[in-house]
ROVEX-151988 format. One record per residue (C-alpha): x, y, z; residue in one letter; chain. Coordinates in steps of 0.001 Angstrom, whole numbers, always signed. Layout:
<nodes>
{{X; Y; Z}; 'A'; 'A'} ...
</nodes>
This chain:
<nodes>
{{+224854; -793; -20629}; 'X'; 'A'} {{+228061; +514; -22087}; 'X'; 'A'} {{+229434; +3663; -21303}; 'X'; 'A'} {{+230148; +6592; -23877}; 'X'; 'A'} {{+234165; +5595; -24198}; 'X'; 'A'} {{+232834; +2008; -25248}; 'X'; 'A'} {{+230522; +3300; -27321}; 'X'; 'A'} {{+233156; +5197; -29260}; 'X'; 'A'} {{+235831; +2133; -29627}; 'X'; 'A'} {{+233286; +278; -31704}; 'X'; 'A'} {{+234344; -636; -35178}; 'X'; 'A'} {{+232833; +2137; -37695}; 'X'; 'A'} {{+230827; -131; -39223}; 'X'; 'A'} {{+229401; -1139; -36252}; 'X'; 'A'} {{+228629; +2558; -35601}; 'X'; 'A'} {{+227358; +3369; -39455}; 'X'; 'A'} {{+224849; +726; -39148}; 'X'; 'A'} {{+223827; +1973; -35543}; 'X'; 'A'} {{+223048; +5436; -36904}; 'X'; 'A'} {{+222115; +4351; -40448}; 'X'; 'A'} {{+219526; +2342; -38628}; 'X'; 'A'} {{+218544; +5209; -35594}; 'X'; 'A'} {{+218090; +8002; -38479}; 'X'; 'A'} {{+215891; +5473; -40906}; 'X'; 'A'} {{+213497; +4437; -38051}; 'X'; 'A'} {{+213154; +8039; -37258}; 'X'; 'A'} {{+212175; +8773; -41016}; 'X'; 'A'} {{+210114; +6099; -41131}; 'X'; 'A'} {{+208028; +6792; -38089}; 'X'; 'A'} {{+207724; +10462; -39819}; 'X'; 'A'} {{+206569; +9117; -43125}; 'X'; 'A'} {{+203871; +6735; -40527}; 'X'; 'A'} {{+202965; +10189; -38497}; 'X'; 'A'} {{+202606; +12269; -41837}; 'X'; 'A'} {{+200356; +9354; -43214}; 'X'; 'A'} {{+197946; +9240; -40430}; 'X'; 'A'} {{+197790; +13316; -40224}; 'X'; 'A'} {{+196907; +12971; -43911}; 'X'; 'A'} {{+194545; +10424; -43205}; 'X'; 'A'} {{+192943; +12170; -40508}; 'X'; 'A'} {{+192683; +15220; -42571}; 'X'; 'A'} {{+191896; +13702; -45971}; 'X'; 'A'} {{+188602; +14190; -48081}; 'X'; 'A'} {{+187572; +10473; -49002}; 'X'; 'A'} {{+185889; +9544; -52365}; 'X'; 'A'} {{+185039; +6711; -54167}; 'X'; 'A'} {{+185777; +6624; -57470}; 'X'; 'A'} {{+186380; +4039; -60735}; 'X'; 'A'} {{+189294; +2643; -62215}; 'X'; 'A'} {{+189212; +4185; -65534}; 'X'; 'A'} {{+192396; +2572; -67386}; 'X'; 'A'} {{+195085; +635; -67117}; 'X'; 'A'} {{+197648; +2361; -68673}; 'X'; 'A'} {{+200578; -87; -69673}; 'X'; 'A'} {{+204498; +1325; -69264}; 'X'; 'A'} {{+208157; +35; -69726}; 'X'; 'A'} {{+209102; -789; -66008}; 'X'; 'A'} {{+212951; -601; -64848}; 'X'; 'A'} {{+213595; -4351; -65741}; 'X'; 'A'} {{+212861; -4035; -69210}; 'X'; 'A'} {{+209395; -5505; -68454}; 'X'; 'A'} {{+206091; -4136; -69083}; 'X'; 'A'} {{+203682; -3374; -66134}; 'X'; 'A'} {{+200574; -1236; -65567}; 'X'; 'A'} {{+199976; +2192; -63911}; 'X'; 'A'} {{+196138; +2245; -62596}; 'X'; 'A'} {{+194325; +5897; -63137}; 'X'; 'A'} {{+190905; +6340; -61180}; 'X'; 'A'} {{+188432; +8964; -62403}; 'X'; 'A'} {{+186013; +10381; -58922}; 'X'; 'A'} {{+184325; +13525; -58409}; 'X'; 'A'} {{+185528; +15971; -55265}; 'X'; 'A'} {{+183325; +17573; -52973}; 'X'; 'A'} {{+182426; +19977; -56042}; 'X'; 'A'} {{+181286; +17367; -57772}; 'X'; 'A'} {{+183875; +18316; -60514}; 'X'; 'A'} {{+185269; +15155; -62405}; 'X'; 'A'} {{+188940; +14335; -61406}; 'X'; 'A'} {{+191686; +11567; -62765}; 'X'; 'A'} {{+194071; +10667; -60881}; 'X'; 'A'} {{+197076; +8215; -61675}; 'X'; 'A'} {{+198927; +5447; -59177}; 'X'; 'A'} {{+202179; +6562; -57992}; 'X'; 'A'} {{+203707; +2903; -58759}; 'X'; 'A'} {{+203667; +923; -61902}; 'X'; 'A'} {{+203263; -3179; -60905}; 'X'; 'A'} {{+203711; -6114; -62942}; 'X'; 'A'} {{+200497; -7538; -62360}; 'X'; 'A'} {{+197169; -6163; -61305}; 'X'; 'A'} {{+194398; -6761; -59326}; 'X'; 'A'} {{+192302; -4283; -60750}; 'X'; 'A'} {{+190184; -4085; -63778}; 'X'; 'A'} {{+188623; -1076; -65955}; 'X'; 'A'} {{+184915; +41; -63967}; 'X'; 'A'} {{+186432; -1413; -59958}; 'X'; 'A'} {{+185774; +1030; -57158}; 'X'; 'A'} {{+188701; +2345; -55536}; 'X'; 'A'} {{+188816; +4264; -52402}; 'X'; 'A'} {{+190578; +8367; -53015}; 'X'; 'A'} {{+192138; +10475; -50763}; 'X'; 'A'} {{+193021; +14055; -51279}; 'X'; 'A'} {{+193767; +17226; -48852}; 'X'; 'A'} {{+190967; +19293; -48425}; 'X'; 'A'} {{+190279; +21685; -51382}; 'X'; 'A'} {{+193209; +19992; -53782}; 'X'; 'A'} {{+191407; +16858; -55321}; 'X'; 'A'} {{+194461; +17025; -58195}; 'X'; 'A'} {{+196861; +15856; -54819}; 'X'; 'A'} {{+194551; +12399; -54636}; 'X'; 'A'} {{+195905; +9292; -53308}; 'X'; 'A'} {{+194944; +5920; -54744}; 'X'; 'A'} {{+193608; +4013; -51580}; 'X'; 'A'} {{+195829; +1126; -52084}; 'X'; 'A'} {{+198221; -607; -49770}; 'X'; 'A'} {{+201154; +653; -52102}; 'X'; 'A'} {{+199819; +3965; -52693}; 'X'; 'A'} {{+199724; +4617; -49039}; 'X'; 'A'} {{+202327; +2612; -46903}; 'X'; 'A'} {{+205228; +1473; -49379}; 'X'; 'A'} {{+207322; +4163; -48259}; 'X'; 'A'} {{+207526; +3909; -44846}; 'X'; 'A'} {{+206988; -41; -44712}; 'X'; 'A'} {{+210501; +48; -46920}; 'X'; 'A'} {{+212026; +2899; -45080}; 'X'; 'A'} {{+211211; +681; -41218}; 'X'; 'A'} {{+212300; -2476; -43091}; 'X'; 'A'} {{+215747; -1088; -44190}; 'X'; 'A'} {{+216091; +798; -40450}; 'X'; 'A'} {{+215013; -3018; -39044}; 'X'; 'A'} {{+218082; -4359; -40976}; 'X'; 'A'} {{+220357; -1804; -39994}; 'X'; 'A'} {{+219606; -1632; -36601}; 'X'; 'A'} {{+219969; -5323; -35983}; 'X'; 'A'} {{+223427; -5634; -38306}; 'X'; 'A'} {{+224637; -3087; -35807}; 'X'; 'A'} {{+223191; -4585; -32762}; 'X'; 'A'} {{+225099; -7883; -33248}; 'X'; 'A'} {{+228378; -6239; -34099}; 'X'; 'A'} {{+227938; -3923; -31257}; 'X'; 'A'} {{+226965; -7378; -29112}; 'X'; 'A'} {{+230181; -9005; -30644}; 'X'; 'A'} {{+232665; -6263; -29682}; 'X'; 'A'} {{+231277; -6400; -26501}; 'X'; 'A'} {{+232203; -9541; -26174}; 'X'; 'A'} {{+235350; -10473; -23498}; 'X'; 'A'} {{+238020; -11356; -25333}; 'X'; 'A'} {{+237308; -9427; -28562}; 'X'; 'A'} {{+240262; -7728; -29721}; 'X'; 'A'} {{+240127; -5081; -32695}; 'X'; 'A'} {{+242775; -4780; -35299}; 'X'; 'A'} {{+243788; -1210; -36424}; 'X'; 'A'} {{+245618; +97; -38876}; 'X'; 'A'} {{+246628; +3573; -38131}; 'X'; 'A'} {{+243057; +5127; -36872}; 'X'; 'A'} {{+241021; +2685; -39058}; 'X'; 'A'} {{+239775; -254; -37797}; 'X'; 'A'} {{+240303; -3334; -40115}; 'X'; 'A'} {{+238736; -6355; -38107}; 'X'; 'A'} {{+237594; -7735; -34859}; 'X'; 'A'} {{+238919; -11643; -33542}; 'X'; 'A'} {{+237485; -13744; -30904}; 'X'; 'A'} {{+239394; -15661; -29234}; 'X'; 'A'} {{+238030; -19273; -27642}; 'X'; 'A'} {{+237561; -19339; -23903}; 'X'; 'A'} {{+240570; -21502; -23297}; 'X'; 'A'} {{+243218; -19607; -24904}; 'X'; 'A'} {{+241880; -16005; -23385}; 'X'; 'A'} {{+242479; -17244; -20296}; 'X'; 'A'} {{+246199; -17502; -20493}; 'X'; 'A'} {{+248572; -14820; -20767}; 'X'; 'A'} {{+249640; -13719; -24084}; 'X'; 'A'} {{+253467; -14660; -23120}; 'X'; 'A'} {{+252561; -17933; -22044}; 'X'; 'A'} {{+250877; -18724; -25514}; 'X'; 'A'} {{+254091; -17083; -27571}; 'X'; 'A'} {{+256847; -19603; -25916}; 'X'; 'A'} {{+258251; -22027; -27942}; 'X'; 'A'} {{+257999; -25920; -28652}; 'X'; 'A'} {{+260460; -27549; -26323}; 'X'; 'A'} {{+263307; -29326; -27947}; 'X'; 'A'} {{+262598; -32733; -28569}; 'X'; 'A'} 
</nodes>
């Protein structure tokens, strides 16, 4: 394990992934926690897909955002819409679909799809994953014996690596000259 001083000699992007990757998982395993105290929590329907509602997506194609009609523990009739628009659907007009909603606020449903309820923090982990590990290898590489980082001023610019057999002479020993021939 490194100490602190090590710690704070590491390139910054070494360090930006590190904590780009630390704060992530920690919002990810939030979005997980709030998901299961929802979950826990949650009134649970079933209702019926009642339309297919078809919308301009970001790409300039055309996908479909599902609404499902259910009735709440009042047996008042509630529509709810899918937070994401998809390309293609699974789905068709009259399928049961599982609802979730907080107690007492049926117009907060939650489609119970896989999107609906763990896109965010599946994303969220994903992105930490990537982080973490792109600063876990540079942190490994600086580690390294014989890694040397180039500055500029305060700002590191690069790391080299060196190959075993040239790190193990001195640096004024590699400088000298040809000899004259």
């Amino acid at each position: 394990m490194a100490d602190i001083s090590t710690l704070w000699r590491f390139p910054w992007i070494v360090k930006g992934a590190l904590l780009a990757g630390i704060v992530l998982l920690l919002l990810a395993m939030g979005l997980l926690a709030a998901q299961w105290q929802f979950l826990a929590t949650a009134e649970h329907r079933t209702g019926t897909v009642s339309a297919l509602n078809r919308e301009a997506m970001e790409d300039n194609g055309v996908g479909y955002r599902m609404s499902v009609t259910f009735r709440d523990a009042g047996r008042n009739l509630v529509t709810v819409r899918s937070s994401v628009v998809s390309s293609a659907t699974s789905w068709r007009v009259g399928d049961a679909v599982g609802v979730d909603y907080p107690a007492g606020r049926p117009q907060d449903a939650v489609i119970a799809t896989f999107v609906d309820r763990w896109l965010a923090p599946v994303v969220v982990g994903g992105i930490a994953a990537v982080a973490l590990v792109i600063g876990g290898v540079g942190a490994w590489m600086a580690g390294q014996p014989g890694t040397r980082v180039h500055r500029v001023g305060n700002g590191v610019v690069g790391m080299s690596w060196g190959s075993a057999s040239t790190m193990d002479i001195p640096a004024a020993e590699r400088t000298r000259p040809d000899p004259p021939q």
